[in-house]
N, CA, C and O atoms as a printed pandas DataFrame, in Angstrom:
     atom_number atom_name residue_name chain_id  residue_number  x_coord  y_coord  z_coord
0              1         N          UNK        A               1  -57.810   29.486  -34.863
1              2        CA          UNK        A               1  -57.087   30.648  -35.364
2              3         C          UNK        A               1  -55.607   30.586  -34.990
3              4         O          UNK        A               1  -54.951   31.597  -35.238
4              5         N          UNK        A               2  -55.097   29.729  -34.528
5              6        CA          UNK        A               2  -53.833   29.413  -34.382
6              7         C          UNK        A               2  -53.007   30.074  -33.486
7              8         O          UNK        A               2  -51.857   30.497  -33.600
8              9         N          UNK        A               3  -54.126   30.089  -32.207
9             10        CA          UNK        A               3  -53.436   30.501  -30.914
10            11         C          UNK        A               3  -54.630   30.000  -29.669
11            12         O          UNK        A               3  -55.838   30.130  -29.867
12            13         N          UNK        A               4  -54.093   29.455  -28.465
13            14        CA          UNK        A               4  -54.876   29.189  -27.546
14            15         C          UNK        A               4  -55.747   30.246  -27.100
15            16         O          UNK        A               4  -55.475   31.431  -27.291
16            17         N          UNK        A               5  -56.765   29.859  -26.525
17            18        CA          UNK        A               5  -58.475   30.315  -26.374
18            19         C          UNK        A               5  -59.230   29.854  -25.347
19            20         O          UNK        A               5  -59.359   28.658  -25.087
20            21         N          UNK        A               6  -59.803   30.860  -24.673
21            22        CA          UNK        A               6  -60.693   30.310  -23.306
22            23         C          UNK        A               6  -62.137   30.268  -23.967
23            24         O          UNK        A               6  -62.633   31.035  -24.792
24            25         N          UNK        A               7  -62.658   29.145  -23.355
25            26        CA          UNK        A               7  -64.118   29.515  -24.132
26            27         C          UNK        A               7  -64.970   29.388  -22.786
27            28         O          UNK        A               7  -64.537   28.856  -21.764
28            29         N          UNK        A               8  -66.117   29.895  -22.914
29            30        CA          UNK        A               8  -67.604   29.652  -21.301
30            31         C          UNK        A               8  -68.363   28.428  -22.123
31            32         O          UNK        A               8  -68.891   27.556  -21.432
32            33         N          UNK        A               9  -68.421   28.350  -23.174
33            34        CA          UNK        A               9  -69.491   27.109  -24.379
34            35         C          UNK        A               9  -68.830   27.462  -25.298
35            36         O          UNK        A               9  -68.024   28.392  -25.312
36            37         N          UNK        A              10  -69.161   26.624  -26.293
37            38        CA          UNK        A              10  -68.962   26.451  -27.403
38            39         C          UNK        A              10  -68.817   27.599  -28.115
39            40         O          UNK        A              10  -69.353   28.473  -27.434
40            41         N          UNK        A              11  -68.553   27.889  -28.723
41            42        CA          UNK        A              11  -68.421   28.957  -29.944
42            43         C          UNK        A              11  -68.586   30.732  -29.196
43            44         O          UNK        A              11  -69.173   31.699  -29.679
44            45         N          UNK        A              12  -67.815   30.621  -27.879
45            46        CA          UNK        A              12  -67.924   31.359  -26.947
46            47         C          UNK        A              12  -66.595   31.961  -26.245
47            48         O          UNK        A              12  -66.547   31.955  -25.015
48            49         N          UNK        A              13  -65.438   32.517  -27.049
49            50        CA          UNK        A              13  -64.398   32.741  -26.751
50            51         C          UNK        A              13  -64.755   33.684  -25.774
51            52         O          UNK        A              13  -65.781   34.332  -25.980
52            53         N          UNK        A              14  -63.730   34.006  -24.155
53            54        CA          UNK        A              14  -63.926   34.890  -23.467
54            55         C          UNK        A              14  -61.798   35.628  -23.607
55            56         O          UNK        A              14  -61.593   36.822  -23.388
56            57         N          UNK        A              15  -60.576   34.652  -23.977
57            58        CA          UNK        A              15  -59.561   35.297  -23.909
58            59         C          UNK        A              15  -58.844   34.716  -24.851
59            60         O          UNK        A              15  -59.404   33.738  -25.346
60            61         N          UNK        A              16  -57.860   34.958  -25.250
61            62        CA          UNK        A              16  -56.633   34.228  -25.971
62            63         C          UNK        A              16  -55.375   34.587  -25.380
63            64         O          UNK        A              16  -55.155   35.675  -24.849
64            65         N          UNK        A              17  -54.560   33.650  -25.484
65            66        CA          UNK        A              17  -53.089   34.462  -25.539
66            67         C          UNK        A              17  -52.804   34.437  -26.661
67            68         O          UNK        A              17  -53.501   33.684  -27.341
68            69         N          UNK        A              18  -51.437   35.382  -27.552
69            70        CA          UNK        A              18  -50.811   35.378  -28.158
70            71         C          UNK        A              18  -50.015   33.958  -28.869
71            72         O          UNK        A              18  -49.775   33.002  -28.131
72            73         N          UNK        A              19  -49.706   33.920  -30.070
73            74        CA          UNK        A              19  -49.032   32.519  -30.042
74            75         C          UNK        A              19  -48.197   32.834  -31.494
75            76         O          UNK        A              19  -48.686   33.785  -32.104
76            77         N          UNK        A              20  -47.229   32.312  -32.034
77            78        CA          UNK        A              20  -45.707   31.945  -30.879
78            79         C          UNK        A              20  -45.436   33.036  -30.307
79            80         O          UNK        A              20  -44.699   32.831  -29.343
80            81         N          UNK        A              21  -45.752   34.383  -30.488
81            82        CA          UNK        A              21  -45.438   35.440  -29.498
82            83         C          UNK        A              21  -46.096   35.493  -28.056
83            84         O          UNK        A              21  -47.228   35.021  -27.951
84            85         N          UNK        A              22  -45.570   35.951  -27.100
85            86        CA          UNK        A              22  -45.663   35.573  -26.181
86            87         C          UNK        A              22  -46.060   36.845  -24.761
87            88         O          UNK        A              22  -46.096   36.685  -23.541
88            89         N          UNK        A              23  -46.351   38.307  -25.799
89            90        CA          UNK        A              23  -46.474   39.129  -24.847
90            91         C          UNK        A              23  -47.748   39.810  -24.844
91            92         O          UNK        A              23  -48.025   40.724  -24.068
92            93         N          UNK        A              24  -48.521   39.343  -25.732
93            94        CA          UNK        A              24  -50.121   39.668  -25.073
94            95         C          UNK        A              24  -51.129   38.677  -24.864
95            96         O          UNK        A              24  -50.799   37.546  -25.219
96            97         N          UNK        A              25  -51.974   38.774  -24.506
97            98        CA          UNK        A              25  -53.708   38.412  -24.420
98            99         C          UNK        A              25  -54.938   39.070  -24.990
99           100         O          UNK        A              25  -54.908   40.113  -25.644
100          101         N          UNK        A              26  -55.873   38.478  -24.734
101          102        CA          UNK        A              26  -56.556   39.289  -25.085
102          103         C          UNK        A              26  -58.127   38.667  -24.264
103          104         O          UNK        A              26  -58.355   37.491  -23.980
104          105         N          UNK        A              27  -58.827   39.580  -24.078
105          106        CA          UNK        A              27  -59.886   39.652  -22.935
106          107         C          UNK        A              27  -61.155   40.051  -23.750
107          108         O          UNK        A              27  -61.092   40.801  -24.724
108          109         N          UNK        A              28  -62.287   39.510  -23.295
109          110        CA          UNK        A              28  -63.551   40.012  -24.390
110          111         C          UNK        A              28  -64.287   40.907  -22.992
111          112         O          UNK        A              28  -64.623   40.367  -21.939
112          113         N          UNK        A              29  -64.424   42.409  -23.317
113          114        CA          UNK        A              29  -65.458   42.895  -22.126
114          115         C          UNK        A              29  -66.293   43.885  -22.846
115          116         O          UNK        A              29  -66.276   44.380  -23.973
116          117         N          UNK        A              30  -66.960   43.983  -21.887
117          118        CA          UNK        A              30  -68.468   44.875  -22.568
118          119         C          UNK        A              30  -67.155   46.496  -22.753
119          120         O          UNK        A              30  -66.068   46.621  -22.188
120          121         N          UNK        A              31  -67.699   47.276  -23.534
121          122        CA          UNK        A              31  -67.370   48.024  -23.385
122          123         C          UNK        A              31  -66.961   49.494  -22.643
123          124         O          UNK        A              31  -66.301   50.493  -22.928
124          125         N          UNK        A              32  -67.932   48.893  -21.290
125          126        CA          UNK        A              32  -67.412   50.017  -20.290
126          127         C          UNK        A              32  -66.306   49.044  -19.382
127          128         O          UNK        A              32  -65.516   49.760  -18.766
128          129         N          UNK        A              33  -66.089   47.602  -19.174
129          130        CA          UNK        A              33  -65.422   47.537  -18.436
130          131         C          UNK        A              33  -64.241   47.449  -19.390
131          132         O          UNK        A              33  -63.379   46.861  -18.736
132          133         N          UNK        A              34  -63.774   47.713  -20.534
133          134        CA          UNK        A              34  -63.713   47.890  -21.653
134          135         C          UNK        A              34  -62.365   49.724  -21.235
135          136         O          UNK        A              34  -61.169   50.010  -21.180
136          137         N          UNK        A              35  -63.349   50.183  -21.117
137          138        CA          UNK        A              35  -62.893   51.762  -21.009
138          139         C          UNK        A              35  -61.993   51.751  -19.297
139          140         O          UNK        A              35  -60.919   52.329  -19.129
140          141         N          UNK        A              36  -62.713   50.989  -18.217
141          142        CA          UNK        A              36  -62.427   51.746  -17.022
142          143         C          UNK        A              36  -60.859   50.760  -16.657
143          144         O          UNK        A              36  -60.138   51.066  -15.707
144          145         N          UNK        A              37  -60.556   49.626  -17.558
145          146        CA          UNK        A              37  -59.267   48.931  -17.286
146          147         C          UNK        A              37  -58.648   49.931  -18.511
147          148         O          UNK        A              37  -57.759   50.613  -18.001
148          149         N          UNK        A              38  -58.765   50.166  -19.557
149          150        CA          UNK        A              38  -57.744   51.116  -19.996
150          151         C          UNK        A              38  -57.064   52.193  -19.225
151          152         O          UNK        A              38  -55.906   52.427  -18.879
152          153         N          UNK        A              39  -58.818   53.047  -19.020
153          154        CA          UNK        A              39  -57.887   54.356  -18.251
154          155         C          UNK        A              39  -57.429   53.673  -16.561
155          156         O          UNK        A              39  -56.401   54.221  -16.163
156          157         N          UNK        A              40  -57.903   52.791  -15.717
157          158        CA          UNK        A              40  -57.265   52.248  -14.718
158          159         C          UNK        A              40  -55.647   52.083  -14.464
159          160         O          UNK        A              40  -54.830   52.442  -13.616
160          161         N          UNK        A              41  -55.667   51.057  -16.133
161          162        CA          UNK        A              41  -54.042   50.533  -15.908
162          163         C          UNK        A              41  -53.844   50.789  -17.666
163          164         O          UNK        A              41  -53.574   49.856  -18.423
164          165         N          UNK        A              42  -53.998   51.953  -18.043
165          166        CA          UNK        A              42  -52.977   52.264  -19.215
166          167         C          UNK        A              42  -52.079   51.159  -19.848
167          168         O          UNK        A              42  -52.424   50.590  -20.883
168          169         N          UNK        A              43  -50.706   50.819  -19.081
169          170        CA          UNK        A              43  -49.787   50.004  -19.919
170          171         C          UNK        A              43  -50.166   48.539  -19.866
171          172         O          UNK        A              43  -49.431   47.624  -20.234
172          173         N          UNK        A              44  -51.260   48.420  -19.422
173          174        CA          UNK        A              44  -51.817   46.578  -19.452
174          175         C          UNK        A              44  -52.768   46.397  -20.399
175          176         O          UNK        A              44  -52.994   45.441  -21.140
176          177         N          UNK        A              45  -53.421   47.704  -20.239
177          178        CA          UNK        A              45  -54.591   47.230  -21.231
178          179         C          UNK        A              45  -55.127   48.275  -22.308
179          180         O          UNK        A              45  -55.509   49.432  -22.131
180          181         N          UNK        A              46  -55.071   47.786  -23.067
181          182        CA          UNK        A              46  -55.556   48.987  -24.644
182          183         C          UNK        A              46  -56.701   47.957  -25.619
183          184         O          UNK        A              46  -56.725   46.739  -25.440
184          185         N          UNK        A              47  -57.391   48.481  -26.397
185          186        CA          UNK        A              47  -58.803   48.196  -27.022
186          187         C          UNK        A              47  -57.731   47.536  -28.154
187          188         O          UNK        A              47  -56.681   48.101  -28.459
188          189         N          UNK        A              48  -58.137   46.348  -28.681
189          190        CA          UNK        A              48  -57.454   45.576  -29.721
190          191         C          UNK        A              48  -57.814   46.954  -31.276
191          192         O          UNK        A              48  -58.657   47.851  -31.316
192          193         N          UNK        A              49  -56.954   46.617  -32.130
193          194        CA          UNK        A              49  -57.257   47.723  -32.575
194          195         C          UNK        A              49  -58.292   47.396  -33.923
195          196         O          UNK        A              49  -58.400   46.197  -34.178
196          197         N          UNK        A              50  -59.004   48.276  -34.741
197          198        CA          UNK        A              50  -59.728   48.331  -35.568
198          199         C          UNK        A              50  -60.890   47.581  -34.664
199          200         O          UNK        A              50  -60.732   47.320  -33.471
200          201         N          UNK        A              51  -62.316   47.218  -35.565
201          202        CA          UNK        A              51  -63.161   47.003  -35.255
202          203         C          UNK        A              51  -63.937   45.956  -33.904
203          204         O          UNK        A              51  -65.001   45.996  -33.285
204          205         N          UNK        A              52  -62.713   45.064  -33.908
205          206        CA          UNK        A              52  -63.333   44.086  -32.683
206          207         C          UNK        A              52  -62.985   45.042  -31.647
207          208         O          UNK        A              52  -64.072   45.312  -31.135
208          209         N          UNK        A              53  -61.948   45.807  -30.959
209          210        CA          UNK        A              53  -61.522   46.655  -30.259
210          211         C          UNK        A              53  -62.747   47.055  -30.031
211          212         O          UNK        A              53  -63.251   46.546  -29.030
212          213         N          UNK        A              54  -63.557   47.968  -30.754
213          214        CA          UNK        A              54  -64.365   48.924  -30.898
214          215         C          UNK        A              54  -65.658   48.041  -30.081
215          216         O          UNK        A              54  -66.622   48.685  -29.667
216          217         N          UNK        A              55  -65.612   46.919  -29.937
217          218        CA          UNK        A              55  -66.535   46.068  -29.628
218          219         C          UNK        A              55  -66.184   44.498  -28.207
219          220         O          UNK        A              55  -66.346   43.292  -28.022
220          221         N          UNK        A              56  -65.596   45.840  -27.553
221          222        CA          UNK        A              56  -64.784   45.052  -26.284
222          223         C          UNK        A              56  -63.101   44.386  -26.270
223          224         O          UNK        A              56  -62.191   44.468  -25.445
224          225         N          UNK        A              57  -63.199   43.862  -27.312
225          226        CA          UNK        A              57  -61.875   43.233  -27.495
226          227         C          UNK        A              57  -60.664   43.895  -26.783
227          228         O          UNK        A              57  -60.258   44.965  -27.237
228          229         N          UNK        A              58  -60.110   43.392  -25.798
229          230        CA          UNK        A              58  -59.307   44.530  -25.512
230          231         C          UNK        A              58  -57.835   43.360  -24.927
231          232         O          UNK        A              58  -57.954   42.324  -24.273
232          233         N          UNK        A              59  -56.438   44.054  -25.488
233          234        CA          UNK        A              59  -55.898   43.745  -25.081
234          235         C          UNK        A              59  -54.737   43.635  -23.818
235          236         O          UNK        A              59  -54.317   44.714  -23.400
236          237         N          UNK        A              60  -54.295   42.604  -23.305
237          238        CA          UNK        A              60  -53.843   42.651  -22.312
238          239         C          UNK        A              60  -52.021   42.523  -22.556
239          240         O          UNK        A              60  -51.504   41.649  -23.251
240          241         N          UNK        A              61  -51.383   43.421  -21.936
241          242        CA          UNK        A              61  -50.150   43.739  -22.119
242          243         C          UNK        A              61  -48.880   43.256  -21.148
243          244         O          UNK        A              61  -48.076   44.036  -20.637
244          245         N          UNK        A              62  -48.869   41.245  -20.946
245          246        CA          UNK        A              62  -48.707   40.740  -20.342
246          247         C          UNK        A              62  -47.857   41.358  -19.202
247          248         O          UNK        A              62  -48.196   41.299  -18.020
248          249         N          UNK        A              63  -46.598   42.022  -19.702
249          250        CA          UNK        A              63  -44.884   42.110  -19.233
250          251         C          UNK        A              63  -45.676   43.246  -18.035
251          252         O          UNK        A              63  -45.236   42.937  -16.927
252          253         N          UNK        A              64  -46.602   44.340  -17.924
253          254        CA          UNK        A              64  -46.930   44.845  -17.462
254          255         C          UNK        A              64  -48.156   45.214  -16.596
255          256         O          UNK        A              64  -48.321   46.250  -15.953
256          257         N          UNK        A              65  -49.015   44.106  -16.717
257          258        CA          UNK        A              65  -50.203   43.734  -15.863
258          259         C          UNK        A              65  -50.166   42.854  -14.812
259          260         O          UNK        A              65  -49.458   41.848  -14.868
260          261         N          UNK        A              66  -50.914   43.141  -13.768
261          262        CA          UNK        A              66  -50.431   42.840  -12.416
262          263         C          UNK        A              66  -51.576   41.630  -12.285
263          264         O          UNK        A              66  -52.772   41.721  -12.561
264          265         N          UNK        A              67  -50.762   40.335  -11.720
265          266        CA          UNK        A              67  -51.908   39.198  -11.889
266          267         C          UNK        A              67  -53.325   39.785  -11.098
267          268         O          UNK        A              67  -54.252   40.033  -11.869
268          269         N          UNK        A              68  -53.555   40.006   -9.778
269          270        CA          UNK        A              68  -55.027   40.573  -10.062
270          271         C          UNK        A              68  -55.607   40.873  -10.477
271          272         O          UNK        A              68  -56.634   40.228  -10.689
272          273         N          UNK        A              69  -55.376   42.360  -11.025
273          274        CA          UNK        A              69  -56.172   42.440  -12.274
274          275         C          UNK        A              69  -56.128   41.912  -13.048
275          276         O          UNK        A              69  -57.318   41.661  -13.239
276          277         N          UNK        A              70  -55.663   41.508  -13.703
277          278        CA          UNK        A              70  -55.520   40.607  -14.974
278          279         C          UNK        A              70  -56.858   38.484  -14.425
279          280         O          UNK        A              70  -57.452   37.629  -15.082
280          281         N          UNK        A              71  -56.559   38.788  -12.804
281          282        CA          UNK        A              71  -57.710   37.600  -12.726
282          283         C          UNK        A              71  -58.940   38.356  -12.724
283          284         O          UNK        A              71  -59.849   37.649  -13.162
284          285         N          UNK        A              72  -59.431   39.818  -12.321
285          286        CA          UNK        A              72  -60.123   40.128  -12.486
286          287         C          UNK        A              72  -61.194   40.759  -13.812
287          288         O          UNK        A              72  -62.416   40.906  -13.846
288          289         N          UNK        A              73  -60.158   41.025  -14.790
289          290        CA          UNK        A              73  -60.631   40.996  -16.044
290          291         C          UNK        A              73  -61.129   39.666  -16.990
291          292         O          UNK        A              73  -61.922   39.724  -17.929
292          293         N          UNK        A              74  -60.448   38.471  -16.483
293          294        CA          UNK        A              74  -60.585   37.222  -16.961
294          295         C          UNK        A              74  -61.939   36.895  -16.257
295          296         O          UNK        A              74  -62.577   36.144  -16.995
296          297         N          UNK        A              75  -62.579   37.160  -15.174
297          298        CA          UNK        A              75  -63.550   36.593  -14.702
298          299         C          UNK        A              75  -65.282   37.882  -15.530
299          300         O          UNK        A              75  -66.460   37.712  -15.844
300          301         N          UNK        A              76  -64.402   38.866  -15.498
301          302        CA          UNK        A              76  -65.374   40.017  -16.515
302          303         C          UNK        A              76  -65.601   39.298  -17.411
303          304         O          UNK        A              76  -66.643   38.666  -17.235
304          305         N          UNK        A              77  -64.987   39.046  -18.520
305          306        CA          UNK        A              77  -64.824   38.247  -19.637
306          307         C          UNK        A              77  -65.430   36.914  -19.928
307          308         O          UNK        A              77  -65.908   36.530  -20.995
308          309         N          UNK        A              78  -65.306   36.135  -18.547
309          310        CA          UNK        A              78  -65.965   34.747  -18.613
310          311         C          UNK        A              78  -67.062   34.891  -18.173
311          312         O          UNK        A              78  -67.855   34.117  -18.708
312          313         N          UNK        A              79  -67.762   35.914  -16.988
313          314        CA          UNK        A              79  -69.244   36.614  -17.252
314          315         C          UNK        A              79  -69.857   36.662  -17.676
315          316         O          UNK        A              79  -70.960   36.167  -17.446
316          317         N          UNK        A              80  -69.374   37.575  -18.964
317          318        CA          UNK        A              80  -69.357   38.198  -20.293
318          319         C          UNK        A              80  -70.146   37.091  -20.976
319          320         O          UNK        A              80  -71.367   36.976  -20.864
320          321         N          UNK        A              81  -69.338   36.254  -21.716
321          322        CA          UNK        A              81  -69.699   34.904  -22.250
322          323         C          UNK        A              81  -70.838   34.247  -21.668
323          324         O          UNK        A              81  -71.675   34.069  -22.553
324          325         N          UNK        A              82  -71.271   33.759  -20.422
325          326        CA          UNK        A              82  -71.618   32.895  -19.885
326          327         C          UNK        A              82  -73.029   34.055  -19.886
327          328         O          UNK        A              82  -73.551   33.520  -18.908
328          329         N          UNK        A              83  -73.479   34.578  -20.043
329          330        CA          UNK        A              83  -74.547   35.925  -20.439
330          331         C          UNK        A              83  -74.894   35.742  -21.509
331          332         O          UNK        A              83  -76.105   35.615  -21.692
332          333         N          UNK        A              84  -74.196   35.675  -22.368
333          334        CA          UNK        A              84  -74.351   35.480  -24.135
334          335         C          UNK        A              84  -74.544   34.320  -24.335
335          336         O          UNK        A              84  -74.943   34.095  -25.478
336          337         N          UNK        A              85  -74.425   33.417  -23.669
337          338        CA          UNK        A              85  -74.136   31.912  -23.761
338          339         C          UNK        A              85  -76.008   30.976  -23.641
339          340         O          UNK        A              85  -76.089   29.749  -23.689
């Protein structure tokens, strides 16, 4: 899709960054961990919008997320996957 991608297996995306833009990510989580990093950290993280959103997708708002969390949502995410996997 024409931007870099973390995968746990094959056909198993858990993040992306943005590409050539350079100021988000994006994180796959169930939907409550989903809800509790939104309302947690507001300006880092918001639900991607329309339907994948609705279904974890949530994005990460580089310029303003603090690397911990942001390793801690990445390891939700690769969880995530490795469950489904």
């Amino acid at each position: 899709m024409n931007h870099p991608d973390f995968r746990r297996v094959p056909g198993k995306i858990f993040a992306t960054l943005s590409f050539p833009e350079t100021e988000f990510a994006m994180v796959q989580l169930t939907n409550a961990q989903q809800d509790m990093l939104c309302k947690s950290e507001p300006k880092s993280f918001v639900p991607v919008p329309g339907g994948w959103g609705l279904r974890g997708s949530t994005r990460v708002i580089l310029k303003h997320a603090k690397v911990a969390v942001v390793r801690d949502a990445l390891e939700m995410a690769w969880k995530n996957a490795k469950k489904k996997g």
